[in-house]
HTML snippet that shows the backbone in 3Dmol.js (N, CA, C, O; Angstrom):
<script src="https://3Dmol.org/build/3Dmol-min.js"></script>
<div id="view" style="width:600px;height:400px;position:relative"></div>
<script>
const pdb = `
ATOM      1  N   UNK A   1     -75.252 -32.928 -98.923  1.00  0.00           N
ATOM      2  CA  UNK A   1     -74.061 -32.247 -98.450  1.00  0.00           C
ATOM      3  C   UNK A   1     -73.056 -32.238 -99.599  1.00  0.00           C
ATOM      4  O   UNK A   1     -72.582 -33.278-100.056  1.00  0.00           O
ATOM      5  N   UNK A   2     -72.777 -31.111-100.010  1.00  0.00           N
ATOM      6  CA  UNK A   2     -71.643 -31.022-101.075  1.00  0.00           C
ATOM      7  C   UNK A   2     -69.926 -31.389-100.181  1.00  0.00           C
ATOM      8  O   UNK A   2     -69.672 -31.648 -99.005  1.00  0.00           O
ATOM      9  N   UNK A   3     -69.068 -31.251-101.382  1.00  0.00           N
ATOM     10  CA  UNK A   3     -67.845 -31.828-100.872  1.00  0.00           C
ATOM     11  C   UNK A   3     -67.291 -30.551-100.019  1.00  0.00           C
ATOM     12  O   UNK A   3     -66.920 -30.777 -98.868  1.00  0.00           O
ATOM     13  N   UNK A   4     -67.241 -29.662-100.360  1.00  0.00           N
ATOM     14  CA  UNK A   4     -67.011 -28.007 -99.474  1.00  0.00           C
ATOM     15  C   UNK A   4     -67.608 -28.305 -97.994  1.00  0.00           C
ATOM     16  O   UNK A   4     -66.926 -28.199 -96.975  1.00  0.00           O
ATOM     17  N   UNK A   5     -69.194 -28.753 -98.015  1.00  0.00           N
ATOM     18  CA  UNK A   5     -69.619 -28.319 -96.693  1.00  0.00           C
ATOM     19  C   UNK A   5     -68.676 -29.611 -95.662  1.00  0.00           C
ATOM     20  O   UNK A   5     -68.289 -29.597 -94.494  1.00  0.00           O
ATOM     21  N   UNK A   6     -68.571 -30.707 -96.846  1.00  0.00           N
ATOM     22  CA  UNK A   6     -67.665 -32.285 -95.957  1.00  0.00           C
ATOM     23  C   UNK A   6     -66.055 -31.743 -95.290  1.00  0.00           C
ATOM     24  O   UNK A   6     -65.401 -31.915 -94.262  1.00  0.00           O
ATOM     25  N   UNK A   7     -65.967 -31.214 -96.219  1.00  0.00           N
ATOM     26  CA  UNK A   7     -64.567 -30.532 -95.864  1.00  0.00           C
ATOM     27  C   UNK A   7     -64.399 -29.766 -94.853  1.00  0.00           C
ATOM     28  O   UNK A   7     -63.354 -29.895 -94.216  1.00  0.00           O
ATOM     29  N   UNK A   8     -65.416 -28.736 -94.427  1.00  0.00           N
ATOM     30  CA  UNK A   8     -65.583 -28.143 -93.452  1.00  0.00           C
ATOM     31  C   UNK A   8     -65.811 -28.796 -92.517  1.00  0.00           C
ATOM     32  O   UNK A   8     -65.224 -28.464 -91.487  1.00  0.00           O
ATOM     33  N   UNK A   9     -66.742 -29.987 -92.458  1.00  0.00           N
ATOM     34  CA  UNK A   9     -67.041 -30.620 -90.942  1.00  0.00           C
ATOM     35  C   UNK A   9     -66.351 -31.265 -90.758  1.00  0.00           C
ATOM     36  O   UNK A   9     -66.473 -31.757 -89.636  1.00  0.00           O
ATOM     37  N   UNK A  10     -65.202 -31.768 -91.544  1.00  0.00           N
ATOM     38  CA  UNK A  10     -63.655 -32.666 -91.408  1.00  0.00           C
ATOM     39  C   UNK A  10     -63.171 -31.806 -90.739  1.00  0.00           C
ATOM     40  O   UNK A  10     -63.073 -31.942 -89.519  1.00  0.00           O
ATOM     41  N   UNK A  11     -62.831 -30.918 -91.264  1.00  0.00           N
ATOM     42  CA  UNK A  11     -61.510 -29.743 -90.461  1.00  0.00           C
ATOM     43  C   UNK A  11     -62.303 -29.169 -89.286  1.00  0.00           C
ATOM     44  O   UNK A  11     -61.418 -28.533 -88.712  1.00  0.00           O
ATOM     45  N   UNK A  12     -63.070 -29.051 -88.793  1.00  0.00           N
ATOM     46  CA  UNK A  12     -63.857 -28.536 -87.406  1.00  0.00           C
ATOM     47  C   UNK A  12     -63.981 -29.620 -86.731  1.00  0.00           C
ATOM     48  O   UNK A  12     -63.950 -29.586 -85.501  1.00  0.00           O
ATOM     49  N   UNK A  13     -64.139 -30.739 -87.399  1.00  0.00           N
ATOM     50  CA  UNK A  13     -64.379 -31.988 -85.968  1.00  0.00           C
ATOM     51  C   UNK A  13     -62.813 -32.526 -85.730  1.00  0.00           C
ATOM     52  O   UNK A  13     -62.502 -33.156 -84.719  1.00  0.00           O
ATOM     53  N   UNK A  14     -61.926 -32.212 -86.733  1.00  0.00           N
ATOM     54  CA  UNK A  14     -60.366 -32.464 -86.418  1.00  0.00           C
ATOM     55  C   UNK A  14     -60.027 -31.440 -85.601  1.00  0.00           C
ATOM     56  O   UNK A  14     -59.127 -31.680 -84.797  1.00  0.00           O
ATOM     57  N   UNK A  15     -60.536 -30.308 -85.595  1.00  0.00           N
ATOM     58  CA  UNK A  15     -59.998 -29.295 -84.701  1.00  0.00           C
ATOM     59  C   UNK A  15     -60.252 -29.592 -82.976  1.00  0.00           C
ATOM     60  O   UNK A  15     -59.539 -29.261 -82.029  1.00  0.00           O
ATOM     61  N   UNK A  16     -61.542 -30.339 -82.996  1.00  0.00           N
ATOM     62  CA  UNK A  16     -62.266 -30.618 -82.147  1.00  0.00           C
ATOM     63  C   UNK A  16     -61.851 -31.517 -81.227  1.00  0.00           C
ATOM     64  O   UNK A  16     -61.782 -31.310 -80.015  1.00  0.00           O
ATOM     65  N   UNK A  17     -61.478 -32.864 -81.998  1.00  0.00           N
ATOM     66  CA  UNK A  17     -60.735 -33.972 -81.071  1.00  0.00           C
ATOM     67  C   UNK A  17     -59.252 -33.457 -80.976  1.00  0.00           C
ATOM     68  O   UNK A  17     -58.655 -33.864 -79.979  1.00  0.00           O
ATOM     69  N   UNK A  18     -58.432 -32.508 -81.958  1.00  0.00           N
ATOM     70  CA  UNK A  18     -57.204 -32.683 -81.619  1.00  0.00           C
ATOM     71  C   UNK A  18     -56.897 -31.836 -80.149  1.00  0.00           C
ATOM     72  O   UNK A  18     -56.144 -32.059 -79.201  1.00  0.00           O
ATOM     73  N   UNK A  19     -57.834 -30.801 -80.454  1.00  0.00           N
ATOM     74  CA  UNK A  19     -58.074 -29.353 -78.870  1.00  0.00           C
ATOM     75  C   UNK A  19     -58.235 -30.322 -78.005  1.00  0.00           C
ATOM     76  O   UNK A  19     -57.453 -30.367 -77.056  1.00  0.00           O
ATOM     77  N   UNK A  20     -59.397 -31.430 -78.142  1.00  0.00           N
ATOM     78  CA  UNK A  20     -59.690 -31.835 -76.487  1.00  0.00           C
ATOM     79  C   UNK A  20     -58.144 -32.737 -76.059  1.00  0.00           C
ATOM     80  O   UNK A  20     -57.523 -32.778 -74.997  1.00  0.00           O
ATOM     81  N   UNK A  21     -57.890 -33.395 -77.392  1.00  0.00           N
ATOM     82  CA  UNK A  21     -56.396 -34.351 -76.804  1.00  0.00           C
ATOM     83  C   UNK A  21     -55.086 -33.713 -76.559  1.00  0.00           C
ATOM     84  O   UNK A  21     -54.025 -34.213 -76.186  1.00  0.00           O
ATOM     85  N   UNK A  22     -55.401 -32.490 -76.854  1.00  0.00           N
ATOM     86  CA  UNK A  22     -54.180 -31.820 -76.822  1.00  0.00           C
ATOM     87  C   UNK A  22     -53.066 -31.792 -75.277  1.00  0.00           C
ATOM     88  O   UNK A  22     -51.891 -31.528 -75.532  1.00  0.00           O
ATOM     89  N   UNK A  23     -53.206 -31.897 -74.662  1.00  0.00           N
ATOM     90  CA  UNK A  23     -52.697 -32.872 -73.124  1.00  0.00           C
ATOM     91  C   UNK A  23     -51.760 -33.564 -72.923  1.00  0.00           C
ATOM     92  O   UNK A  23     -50.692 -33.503 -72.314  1.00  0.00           O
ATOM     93  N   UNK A  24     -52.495 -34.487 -73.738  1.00  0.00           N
ATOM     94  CA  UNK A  24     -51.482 -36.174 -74.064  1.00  0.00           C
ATOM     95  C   UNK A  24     -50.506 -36.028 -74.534  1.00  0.00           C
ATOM     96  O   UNK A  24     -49.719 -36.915 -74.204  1.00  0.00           O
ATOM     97  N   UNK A  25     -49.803 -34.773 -75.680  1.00  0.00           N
ATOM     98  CA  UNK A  25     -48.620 -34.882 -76.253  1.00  0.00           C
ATOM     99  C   UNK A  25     -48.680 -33.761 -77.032  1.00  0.00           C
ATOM    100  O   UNK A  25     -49.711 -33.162 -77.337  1.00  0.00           O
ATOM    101  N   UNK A  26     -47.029 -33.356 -77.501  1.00  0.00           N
ATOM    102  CA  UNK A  26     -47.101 -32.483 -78.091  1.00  0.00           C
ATOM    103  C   UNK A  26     -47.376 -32.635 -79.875  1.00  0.00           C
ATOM    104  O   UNK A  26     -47.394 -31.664 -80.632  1.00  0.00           O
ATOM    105  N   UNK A  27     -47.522 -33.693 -80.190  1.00  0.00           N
ATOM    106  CA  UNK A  27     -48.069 -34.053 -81.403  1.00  0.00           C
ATOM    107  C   UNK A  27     -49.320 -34.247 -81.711  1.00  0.00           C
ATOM    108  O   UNK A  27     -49.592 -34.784 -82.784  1.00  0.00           O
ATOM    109  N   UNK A  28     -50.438 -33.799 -80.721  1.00  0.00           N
ATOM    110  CA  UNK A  28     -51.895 -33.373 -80.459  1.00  0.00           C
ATOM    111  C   UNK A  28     -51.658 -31.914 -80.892  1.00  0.00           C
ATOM    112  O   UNK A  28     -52.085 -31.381 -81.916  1.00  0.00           O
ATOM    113  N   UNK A  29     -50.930 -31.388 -79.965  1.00  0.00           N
ATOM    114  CA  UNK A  29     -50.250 -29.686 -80.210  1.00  0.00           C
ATOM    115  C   UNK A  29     -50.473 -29.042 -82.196  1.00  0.00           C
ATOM    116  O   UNK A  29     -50.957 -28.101 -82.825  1.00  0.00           O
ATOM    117  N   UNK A  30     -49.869 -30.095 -82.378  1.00  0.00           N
ATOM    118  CA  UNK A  30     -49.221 -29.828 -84.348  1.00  0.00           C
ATOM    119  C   UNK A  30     -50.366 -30.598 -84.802  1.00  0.00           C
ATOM    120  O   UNK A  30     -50.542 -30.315 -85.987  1.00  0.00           O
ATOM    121  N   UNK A  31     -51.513 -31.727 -84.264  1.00  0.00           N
ATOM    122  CA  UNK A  31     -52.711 -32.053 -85.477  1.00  0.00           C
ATOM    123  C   UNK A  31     -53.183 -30.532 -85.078  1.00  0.00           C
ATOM    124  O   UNK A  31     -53.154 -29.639 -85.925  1.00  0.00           O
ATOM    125  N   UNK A  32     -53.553 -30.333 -83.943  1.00  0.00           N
ATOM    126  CA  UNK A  32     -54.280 -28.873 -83.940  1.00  0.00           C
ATOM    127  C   UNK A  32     -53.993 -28.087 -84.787  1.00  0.00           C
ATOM    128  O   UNK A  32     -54.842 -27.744 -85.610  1.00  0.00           O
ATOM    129  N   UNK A  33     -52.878 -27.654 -84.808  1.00  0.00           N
ATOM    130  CA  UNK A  33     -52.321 -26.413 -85.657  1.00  0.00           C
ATOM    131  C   UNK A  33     -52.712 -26.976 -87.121  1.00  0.00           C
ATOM    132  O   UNK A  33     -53.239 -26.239 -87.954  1.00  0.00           O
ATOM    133  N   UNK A  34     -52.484 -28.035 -87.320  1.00  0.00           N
ATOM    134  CA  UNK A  34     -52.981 -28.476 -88.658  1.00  0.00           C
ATOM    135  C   UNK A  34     -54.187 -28.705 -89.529  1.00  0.00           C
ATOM    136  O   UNK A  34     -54.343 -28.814 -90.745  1.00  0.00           O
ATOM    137  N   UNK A  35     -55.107 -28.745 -88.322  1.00  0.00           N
ATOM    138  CA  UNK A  35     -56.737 -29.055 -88.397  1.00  0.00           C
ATOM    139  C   UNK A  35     -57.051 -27.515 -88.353  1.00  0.00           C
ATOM    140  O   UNK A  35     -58.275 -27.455 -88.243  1.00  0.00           O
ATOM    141  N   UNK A  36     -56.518 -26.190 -88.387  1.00  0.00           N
ATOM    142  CA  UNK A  36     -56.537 -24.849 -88.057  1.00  0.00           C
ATOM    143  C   UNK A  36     -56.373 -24.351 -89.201  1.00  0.00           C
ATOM    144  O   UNK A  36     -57.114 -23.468 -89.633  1.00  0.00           O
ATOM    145  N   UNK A  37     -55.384 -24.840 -89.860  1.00  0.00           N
ATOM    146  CA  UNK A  37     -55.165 -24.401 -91.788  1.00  0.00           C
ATOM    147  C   UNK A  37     -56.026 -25.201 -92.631  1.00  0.00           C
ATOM    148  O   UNK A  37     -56.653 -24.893 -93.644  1.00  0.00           O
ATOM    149  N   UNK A  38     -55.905 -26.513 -91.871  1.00  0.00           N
ATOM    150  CA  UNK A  38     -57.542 -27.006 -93.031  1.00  0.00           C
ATOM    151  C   UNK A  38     -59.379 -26.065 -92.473  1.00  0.00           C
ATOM    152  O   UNK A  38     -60.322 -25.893 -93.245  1.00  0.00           O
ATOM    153  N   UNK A  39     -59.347 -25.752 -91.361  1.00  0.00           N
ATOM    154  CA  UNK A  39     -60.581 -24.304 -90.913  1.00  0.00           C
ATOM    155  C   UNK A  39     -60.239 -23.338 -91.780  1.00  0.00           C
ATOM    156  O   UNK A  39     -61.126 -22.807 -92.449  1.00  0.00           O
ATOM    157  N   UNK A  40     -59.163 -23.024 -91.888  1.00  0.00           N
ATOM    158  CA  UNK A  40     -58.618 -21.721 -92.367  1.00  0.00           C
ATOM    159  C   UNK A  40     -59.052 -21.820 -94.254  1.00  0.00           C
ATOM    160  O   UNK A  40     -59.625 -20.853 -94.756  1.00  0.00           O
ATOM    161  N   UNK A  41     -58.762 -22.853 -94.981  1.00  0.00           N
ATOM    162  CA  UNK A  41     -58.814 -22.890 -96.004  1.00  0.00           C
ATOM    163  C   UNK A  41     -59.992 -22.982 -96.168  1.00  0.00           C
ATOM    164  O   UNK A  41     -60.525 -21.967 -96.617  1.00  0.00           O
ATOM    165  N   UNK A  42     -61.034 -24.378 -95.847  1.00  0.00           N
ATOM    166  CA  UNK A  42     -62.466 -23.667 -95.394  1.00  0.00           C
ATOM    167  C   UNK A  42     -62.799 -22.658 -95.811  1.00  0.00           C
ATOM    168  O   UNK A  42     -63.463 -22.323 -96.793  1.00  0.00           O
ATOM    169  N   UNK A  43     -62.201 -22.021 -94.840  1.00  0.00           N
ATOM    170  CA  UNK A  43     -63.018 -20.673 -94.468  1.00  0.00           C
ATOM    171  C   UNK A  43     -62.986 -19.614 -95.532  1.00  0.00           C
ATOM    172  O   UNK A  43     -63.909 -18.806 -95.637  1.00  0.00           O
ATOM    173  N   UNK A  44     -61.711 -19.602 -96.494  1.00  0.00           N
ATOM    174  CA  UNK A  44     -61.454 -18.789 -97.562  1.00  0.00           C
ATOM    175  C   UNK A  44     -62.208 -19.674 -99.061  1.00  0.00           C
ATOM    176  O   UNK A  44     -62.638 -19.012-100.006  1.00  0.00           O
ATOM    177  N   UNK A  45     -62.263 -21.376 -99.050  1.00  0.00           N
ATOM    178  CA  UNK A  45     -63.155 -21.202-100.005  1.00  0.00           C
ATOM    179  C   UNK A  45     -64.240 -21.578 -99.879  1.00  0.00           C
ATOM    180  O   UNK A  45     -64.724 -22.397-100.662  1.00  0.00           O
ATOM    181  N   UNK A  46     -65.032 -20.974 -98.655  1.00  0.00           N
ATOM    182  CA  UNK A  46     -66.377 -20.712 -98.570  1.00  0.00           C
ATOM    183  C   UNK A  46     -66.851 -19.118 -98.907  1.00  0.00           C
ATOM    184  O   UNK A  46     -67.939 -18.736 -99.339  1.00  0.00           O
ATOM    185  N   UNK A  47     -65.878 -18.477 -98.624  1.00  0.00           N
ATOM    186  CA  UNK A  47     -65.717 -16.911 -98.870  1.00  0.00           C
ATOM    187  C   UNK A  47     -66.143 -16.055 -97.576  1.00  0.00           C
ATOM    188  O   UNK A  47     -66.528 -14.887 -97.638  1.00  0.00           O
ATOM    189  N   UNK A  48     -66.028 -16.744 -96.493  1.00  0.00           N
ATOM    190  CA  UNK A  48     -66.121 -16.421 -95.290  1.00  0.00           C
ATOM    191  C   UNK A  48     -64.658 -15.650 -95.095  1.00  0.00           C
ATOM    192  O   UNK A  48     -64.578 -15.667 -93.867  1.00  0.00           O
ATOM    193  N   UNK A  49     -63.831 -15.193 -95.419  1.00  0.00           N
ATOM    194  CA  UNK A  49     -62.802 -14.637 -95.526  1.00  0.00           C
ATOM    195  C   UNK A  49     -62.227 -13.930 -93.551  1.00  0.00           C
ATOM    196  O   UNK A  49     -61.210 -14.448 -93.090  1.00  0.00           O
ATOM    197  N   UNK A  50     -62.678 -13.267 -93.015  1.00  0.00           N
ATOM    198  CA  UNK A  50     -62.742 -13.218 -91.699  1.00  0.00           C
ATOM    199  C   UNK A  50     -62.461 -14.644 -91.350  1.00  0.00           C
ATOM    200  O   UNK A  50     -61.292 -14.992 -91.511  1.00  0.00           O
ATOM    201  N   UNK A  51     -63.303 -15.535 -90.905  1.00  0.00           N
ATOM    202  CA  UNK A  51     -63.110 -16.756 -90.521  1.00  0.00           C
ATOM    203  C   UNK A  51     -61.945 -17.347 -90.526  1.00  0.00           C
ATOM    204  O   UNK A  51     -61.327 -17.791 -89.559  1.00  0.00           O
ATOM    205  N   UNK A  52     -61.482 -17.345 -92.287  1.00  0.00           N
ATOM    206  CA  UNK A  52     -59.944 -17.533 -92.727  1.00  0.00           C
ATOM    207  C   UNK A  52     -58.689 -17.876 -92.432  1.00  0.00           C
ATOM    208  O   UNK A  52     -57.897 -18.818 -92.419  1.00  0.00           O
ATOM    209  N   UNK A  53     -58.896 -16.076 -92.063  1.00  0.00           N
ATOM    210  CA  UNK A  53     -57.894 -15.414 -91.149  1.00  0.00           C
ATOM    211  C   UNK A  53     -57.818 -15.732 -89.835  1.00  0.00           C
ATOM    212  O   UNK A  53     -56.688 -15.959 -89.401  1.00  0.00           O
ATOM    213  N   UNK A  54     -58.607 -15.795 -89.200  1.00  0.00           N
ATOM    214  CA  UNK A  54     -58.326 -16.157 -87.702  1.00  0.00           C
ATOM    215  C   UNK A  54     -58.471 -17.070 -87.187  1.00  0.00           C
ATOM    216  O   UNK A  54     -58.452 -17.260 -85.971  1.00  0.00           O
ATOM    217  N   UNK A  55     -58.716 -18.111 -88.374  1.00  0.00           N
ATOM    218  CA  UNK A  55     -58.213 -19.655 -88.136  1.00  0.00           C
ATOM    219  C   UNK A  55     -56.714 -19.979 -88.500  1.00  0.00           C
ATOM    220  O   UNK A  55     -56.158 -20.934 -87.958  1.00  0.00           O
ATOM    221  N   UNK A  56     -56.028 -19.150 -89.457  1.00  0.00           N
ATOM    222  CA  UNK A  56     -54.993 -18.551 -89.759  1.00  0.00           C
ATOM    223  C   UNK A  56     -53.674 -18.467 -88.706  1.00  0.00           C
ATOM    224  O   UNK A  56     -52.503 -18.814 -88.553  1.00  0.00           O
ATOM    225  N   UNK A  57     -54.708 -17.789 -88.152  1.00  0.00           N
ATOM    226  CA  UNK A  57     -53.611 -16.791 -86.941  1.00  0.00           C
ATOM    227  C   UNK A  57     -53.881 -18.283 -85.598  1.00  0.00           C
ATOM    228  O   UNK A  57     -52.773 -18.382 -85.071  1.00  0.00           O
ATOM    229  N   UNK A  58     -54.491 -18.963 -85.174  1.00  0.00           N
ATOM    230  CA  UNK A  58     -55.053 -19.794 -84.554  1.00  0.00           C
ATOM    231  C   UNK A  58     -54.048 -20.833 -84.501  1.00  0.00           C
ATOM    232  O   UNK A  58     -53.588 -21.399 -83.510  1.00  0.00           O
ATOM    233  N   UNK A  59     -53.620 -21.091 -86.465  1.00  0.00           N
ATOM    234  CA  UNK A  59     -52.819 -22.393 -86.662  1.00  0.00           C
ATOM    235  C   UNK A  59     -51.204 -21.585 -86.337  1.00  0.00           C
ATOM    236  O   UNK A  59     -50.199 -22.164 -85.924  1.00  0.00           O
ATOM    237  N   UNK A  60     -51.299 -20.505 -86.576  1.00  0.00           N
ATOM    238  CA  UNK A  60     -50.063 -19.935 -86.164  1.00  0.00           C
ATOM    239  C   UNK A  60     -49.716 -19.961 -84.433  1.00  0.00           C
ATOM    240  O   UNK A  60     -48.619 -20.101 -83.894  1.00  0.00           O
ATOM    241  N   UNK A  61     -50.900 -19.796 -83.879  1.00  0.00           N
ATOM    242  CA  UNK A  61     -50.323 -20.031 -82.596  1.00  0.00           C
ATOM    243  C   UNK A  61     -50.489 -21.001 -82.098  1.00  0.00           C
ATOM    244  O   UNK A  61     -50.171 -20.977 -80.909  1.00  0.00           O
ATOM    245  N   UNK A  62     -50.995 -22.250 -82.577  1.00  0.00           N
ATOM    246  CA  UNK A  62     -50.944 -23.477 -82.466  1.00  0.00           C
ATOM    247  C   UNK A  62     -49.160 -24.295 -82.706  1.00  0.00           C
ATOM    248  O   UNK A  62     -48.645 -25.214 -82.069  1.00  0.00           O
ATOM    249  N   UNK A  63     -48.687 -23.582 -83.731  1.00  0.00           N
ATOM    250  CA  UNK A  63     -47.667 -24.117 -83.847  1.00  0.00           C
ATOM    251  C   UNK A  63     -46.455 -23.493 -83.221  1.00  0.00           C
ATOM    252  O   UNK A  63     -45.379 -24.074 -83.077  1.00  0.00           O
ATOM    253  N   UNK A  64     -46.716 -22.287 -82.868  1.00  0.00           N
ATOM    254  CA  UNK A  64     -45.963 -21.830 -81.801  1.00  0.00           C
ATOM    255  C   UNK A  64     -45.813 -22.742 -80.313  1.00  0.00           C
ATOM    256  O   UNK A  64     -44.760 -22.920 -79.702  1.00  0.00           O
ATOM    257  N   UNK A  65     -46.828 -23.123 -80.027  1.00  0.00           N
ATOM    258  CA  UNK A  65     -46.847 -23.799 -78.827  1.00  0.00           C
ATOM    259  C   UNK A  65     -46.371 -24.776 -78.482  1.00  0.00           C
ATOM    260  O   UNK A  65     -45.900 -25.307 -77.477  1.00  0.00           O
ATOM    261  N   UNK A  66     -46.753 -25.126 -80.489  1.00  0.00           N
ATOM    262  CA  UNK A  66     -45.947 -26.877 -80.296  1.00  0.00           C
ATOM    263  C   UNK A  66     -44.226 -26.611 -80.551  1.00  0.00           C
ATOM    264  O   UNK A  66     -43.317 -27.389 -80.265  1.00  0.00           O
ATOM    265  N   UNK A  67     -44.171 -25.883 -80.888  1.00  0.00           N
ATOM    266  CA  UNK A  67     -42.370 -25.739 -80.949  1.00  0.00           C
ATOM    267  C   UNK A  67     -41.810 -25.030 -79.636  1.00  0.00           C
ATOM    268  O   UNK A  67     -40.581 -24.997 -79.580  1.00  0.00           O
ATOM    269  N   UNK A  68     -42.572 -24.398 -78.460  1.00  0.00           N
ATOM    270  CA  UNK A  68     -41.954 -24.393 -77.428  1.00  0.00           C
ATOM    271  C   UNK A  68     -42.096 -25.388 -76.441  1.00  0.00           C
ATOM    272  O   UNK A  68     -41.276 -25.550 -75.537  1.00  0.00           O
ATOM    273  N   UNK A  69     -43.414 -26.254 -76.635  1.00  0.00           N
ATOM    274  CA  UNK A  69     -43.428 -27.437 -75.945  1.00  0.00           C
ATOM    275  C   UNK A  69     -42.644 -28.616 -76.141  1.00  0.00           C
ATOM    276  O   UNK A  69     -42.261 -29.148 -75.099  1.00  0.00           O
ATOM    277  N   UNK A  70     -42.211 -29.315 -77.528  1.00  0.00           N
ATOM    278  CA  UNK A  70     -41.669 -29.668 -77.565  1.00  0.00           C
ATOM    279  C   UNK A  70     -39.927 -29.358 -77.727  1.00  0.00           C
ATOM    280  O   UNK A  70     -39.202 -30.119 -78.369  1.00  0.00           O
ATOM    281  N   UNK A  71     -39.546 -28.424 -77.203  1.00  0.00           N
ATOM    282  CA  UNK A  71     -37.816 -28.026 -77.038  1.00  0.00           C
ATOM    283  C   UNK A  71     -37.393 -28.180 -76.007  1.00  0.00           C
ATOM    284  O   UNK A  71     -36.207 -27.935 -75.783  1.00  0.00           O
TER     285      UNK A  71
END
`;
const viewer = $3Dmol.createViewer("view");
viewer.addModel(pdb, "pdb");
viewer.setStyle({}, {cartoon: {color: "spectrum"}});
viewer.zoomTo();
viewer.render();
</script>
């Protein structure tokens, strides 16, 4: 396993536990959104470029949620 493919299964299994905990608090809310730009980066330097993006847009509405949940 190269360090690219480690990186990827970091940021997908962070995406993974932070989605299921997301419940418990709104600081589950923001690892999500955060584990969404590390998919996202992934995804652009794997050259999956699609992927990217709509992990992109994902962490964007991840952090939307967490700034109306927590106000």
């Amino acid at each position: 396993m190269d360090l690219l493919t480690a990186f990827g299964l970091f940021a997908v299994t962070a995406m993974l536990i932070s989605y299921a905990l997301e419940s418990r608090g709104a600081g589950w809310i923001l690892a999500f959104a955060a584990s969404c730009i590390l998919g996202s980066t992934y995804g652009f330097l794997q050259g999956a470029w699609p992927f990217g993006l709509v992990e992109a847009i994902w962490a964007g509405v991840a952090a939307r949620r967490w700034w109306l949940v927590r106000r």
